[in-house]
C-alpha positions in Angstrom: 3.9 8.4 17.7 7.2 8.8 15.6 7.4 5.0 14.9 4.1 4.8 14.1 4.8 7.9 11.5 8.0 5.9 10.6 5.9 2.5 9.4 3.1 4.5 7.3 6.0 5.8 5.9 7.8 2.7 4.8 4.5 0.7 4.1 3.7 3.9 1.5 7.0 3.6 0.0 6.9 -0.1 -0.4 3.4 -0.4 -1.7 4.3 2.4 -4.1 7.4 0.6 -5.2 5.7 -2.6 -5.5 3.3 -1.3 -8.1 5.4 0.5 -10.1 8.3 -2.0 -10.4 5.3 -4.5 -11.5 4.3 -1.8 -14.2 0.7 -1.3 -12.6 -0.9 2.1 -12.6 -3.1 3.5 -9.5 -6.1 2.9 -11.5 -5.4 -0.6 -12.0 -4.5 -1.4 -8.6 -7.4 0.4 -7.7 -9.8 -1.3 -9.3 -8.0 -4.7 -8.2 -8.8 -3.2 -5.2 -12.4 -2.8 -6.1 -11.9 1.3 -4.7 -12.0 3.9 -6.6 -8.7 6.1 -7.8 -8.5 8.5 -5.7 -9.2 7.4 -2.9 -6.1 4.4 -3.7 -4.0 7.6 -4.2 -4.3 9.3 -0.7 -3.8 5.5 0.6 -0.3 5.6 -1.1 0.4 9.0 -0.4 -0.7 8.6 3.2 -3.1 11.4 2.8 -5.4 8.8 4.6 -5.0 5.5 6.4 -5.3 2.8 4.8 -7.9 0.0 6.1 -6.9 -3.3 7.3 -8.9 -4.9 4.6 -7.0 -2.9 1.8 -3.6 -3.8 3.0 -4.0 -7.3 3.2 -5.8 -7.4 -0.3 -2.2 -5.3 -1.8 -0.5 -8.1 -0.1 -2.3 -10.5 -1.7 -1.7 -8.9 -5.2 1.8 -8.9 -4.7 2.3 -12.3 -3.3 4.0 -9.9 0.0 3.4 -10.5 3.5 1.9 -7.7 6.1 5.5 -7.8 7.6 7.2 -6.5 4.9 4.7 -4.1 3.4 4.7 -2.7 7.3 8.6 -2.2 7.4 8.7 -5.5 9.9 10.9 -7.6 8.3 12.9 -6.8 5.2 
């Protein structure tokens, strides 16, 4: 349970870092996304998880493999 804690964790961080070193807001990401704000923000924040289908479509957008948004490879 701790390492899965320990992945959300990085894949939060790195999404979040991601978008803001590529000057997108939530909302713009968001609607990339094709979700609504909110609900992109408790993704990032980890409030809830995030669907498969999501995370491939951020890596996608940032040209980023899975294994780096997920903490497997640096």
């Amino acid at each position: 349970m701790k390492e899965y804690q320990e992945t959300r964790k990085i894949m939060h961080e790195r999404i979040r870092r991601l978008r803001k070193t590529s000057h997108i807001t939530q909302a713009e990401l968001a609607q990339t996304l094709g979700i609504s704000r909110r609900t992109y923000a408790n993704y990032e924040r980890g409030v809830h998880a995030m669907p498969a289908e999501v995370l491939v479509r951020i890596a996608d957008t940032f040209d980023s493999s899975l294994d780096y948004l997920t903490g497997r490879e640096s």
